[in-house]
N, CA and C atoms as an extended XYZ file, in Angstrom:
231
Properties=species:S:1:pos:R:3:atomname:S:1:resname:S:1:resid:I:1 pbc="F F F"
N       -19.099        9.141       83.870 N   UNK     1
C       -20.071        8.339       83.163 CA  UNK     1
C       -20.285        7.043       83.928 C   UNK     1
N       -21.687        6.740       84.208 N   UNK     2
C       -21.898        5.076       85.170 CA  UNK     2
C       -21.671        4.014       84.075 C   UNK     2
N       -21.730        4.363       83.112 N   UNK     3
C       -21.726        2.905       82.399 CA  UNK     3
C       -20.453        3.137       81.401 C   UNK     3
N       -20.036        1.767       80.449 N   UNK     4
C       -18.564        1.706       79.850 CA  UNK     4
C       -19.332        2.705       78.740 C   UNK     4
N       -18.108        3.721       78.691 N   UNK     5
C       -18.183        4.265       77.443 CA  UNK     5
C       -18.151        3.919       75.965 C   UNK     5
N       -19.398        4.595       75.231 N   UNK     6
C       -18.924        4.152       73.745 CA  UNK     6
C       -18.364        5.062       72.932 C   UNK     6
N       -16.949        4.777       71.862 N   UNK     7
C       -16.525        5.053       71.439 CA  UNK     7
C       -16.551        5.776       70.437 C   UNK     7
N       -16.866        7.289       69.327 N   UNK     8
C       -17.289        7.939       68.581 CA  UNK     8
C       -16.648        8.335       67.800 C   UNK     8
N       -16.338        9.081       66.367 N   UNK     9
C       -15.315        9.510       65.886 CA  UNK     9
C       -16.512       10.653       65.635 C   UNK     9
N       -15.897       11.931       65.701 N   UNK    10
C       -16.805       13.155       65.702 CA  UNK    10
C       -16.050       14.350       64.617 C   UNK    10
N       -16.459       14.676       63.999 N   UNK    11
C       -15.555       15.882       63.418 CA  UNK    11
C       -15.708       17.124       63.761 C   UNK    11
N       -15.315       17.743       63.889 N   UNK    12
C       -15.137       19.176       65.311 CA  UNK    12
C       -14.515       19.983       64.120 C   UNK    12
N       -15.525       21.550       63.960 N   UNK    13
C       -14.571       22.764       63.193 CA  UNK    13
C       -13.724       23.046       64.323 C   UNK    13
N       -12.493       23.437       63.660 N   UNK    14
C       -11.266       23.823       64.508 CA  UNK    14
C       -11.476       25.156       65.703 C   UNK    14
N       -12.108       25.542       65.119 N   UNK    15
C       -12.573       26.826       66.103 CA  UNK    15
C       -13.430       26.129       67.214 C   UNK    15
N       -14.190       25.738       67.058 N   UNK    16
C       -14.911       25.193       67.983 CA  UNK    16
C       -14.007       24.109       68.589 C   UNK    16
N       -13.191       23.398       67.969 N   UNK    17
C       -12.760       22.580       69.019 CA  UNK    17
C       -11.030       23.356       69.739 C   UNK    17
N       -11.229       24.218       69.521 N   UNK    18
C        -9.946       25.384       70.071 CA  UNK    18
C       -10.895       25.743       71.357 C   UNK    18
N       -12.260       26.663       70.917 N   UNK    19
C       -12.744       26.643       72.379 CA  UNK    19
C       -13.240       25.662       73.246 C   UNK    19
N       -13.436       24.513       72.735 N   UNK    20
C       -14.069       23.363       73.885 CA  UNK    20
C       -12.499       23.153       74.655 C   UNK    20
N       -11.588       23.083       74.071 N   UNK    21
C       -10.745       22.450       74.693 CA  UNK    21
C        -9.877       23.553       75.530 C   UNK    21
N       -10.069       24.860       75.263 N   UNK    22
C        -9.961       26.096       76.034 CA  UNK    22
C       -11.120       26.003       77.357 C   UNK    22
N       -12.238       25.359       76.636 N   UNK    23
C       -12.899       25.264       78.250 CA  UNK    23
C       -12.728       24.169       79.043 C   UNK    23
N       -12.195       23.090       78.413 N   UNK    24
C       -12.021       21.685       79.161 CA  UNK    24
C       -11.274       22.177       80.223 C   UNK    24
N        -9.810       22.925       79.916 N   UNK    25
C        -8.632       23.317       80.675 CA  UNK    25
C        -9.287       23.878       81.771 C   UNK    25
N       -10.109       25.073       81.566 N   UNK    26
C       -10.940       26.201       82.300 CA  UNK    26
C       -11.315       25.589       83.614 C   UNK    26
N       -12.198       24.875       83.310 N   UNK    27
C       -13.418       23.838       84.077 CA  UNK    27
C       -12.934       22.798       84.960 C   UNK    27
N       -12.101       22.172       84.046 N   UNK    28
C       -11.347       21.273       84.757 CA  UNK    28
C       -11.959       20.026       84.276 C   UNK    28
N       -12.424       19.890       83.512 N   UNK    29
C       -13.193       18.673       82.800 CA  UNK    29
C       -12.961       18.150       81.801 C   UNK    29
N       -12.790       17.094       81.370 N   UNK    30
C       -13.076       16.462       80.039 CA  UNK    30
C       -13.636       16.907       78.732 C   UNK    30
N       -13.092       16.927       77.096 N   UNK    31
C       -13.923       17.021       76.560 CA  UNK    31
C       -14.995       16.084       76.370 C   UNK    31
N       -14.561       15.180       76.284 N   UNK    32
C       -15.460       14.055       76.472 CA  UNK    32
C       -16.872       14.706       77.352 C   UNK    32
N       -16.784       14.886       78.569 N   UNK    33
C       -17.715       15.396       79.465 CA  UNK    33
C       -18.307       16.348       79.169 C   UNK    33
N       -18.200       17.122       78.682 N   UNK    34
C       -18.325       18.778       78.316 CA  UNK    34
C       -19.425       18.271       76.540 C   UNK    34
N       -18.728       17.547       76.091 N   UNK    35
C       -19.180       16.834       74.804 CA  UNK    35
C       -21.162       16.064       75.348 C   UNK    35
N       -20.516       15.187       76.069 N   UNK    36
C       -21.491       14.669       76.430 CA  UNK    36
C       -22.811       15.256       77.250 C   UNK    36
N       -22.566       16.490       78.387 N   UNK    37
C       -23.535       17.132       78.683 CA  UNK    37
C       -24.227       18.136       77.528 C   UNK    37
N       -23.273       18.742       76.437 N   UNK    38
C       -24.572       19.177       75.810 CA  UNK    38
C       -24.781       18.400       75.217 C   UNK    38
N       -24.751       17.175       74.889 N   UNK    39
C       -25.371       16.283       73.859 CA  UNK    39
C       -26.990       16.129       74.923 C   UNK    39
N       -26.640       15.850       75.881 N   UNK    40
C       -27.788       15.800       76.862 CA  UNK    40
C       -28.474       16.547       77.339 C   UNK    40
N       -28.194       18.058       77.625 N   UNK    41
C       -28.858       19.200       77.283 CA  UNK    41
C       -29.746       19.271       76.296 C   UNK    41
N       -29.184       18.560       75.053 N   UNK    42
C       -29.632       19.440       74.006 CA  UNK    42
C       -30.795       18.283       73.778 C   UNK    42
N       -30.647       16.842       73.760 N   UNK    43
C       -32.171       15.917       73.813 CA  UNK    43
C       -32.922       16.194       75.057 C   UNK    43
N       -33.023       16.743       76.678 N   UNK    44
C       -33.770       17.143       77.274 CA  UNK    44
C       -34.997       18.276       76.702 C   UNK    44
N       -33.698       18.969       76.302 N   UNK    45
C       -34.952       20.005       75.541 CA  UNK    45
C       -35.165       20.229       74.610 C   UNK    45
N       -34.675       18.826       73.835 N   UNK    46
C       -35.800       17.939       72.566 CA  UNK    46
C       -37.096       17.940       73.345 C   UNK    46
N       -36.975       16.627       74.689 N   UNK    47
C       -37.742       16.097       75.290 CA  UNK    47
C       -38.610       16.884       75.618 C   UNK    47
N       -38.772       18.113       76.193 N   UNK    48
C       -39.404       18.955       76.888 CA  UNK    48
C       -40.214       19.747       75.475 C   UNK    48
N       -40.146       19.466       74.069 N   UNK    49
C       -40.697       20.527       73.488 CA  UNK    49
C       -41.725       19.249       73.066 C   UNK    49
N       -41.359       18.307       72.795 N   UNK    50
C       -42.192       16.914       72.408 CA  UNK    50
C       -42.900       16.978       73.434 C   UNK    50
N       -42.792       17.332       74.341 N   UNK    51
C       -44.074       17.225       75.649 CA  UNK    51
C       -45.065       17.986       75.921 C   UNK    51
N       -44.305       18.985       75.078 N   UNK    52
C       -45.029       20.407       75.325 CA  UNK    52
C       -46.169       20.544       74.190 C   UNK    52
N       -45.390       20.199       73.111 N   UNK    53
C       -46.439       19.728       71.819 CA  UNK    53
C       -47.346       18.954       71.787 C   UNK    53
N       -47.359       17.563       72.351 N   UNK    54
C       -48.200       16.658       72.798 CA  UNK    54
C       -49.128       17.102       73.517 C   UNK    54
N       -48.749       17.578       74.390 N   UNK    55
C       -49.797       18.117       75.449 CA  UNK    55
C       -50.607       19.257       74.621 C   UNK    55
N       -50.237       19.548       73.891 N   UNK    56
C       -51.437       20.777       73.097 CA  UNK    56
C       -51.931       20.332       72.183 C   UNK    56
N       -51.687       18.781       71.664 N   UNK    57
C       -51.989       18.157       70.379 CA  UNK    57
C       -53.534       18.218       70.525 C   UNK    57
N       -53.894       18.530       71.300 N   UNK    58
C       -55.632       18.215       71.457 CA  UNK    58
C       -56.219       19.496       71.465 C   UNK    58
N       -55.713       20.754       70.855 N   UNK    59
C       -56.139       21.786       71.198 CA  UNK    59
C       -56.773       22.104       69.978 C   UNK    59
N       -57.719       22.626       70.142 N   UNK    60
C       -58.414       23.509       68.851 CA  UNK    60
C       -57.858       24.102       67.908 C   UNK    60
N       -57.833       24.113       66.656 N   UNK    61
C       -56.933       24.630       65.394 CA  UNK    61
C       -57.562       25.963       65.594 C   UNK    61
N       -56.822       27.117       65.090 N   UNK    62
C       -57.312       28.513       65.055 CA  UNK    62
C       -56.525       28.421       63.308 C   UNK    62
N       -57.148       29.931       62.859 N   UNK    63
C       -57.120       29.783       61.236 CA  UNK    63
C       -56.088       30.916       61.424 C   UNK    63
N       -54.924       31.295       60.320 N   UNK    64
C       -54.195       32.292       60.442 CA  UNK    64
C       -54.763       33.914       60.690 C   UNK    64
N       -55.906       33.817       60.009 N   UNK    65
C       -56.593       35.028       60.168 CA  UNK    65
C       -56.834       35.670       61.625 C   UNK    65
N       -57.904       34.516       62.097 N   UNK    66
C       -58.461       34.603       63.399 CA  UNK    66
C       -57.252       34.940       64.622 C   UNK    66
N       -56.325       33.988       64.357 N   UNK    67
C       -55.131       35.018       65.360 CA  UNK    67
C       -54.705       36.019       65.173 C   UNK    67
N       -54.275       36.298       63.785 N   UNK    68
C       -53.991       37.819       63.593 CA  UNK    68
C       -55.720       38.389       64.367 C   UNK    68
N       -56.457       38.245       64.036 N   UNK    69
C       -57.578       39.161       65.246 CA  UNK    69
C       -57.674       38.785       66.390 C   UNK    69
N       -57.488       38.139       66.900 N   UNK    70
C       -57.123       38.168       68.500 CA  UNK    70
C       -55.774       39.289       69.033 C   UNK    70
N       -54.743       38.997       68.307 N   UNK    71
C       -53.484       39.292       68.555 CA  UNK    71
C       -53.435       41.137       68.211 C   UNK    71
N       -54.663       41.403       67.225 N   UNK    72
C       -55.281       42.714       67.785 CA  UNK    72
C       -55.940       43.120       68.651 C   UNK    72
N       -56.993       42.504       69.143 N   UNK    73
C       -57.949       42.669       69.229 CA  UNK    73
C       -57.085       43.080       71.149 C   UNK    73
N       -55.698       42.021       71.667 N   UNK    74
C       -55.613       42.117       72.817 CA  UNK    74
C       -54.296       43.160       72.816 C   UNK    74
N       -54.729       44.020       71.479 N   UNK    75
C       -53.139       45.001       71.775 CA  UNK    75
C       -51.649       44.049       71.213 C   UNK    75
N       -51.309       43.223       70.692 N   UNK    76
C       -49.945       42.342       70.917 CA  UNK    76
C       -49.741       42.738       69.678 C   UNK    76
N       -50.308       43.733       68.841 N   UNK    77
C       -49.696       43.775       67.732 CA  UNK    77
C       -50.483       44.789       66.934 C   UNK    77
């Protein structure tokens, strides 16, 4: 981590924290580390769906119907 760490109290089901710490050993890493990349994983591709949404926010509404007839009309269903 580049900067001072901040401090968390987290509550972990036992199972799950049996395997994180089965993989810490594994890996050779930290839970801490292991903790912290999917925390960051998991807001990237927050990030990436907020972008993805945005970027279509300008798109033409279709009505539920009308896709169900497209979505025939091209075989997908």
């Amino acid at each position: 981590m580049g900067t001072a760490a901040m401090r968390a109290t987290v509550y972990i089901d036992p199972e799950l924290h049996k395997a994180l710490r089965l993989k810490a050993v594994e890996t050779t890493q930290s839970i801490s580390k292991l903790v912290n990349d999917a925390i960051k994983e998991s807001l990237a591709e927050d990030a990436e769906d907020i972008a993805a949404f945005e970027a279509r926010a300008k798109e033409p509404l279709i009505s539920y119907e009308a896709m169900i007839k497209r979505l025939k009309k091209d075989g997908r269903i």
